[in-house]
C-alpha positions, 0 to 999 in steps of 0.5 A: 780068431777070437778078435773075429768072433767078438767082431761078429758078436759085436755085429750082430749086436748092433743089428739087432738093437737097430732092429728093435729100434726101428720097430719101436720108432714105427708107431712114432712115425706114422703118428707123425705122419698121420698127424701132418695129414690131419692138419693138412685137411688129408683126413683119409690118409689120417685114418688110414695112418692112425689106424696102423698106428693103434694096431702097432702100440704095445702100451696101453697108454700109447694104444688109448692116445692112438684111439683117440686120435683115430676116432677124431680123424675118423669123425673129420673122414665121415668115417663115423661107425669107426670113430665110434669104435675108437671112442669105445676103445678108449672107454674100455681103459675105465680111466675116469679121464678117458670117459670123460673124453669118451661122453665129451667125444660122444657130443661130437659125434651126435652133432655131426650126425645131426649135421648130417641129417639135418643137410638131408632134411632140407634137401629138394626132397626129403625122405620121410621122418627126416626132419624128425630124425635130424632133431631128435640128433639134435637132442642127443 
């Protein structure tokens, strides 16, 4: 009987350090499959993938990673308010570097407002202030 009891225990061991291990490499996983849409052009499959990623790291340094590479596949979505929020996120670590990725994401993030604006700017007809707006954009 006890030969049966340490097989059970052993059983239940093995499941349960499975488990754990499956749920660590989770947030891996859809890094790497978030990663692959990324280079492959899929940026909403990204998004959505980072996304979940974000909310799964339990570390601090992994959730600033996941932040940072949802806000640069949200900036390639045109998801631009959600890329601002992750770049914010990444800011409120308070690490010098991650500022300075955050005020250099920043500039991206203007530039492709700009973009925007500018593209409507020139459009057959553009609303009023367009231009205006697409080269104050320009200026952030």
């Amino acid at each position: 009987m006890s030969m049966k009891v340490l097989f059970r225990g052993l059983l239940a061991a093995a499941l349960i350090v499975g488990s754990l291990w499956r749920l660590e490499q989770s947030p891996h996983s859809q890094t790497t499959s978030a990663i692959a849409a990324y280079r492959s052009g899929d940026w909403e499959t990204a998004v959505s993938l980072f996304g979940q990623a974000a909310e799964a790291e339990t570390s601090q340094g992994q959730e600033i990673q996941a932040q940072k590479n949802l806000a640069l596949a949200a900036l390639q979505a045109g998801e631009l308010e959600m890329a601002t929020a992750a770049a914010a996120a990444v800011a409120a670590s308070g690490r010098l570097e991650d500022l300075a990725w955050h005020d250099f994401f920043l500039g991206n993030l203007a530039w492709k407002r700009s973009l925007g604006a500018e593209v409507e700017a020139h459009g057959p007809v553009p609303p009023a202030g367009a231009l205006e707006l697409a080269l104050l954009a320009h200026e952030c």
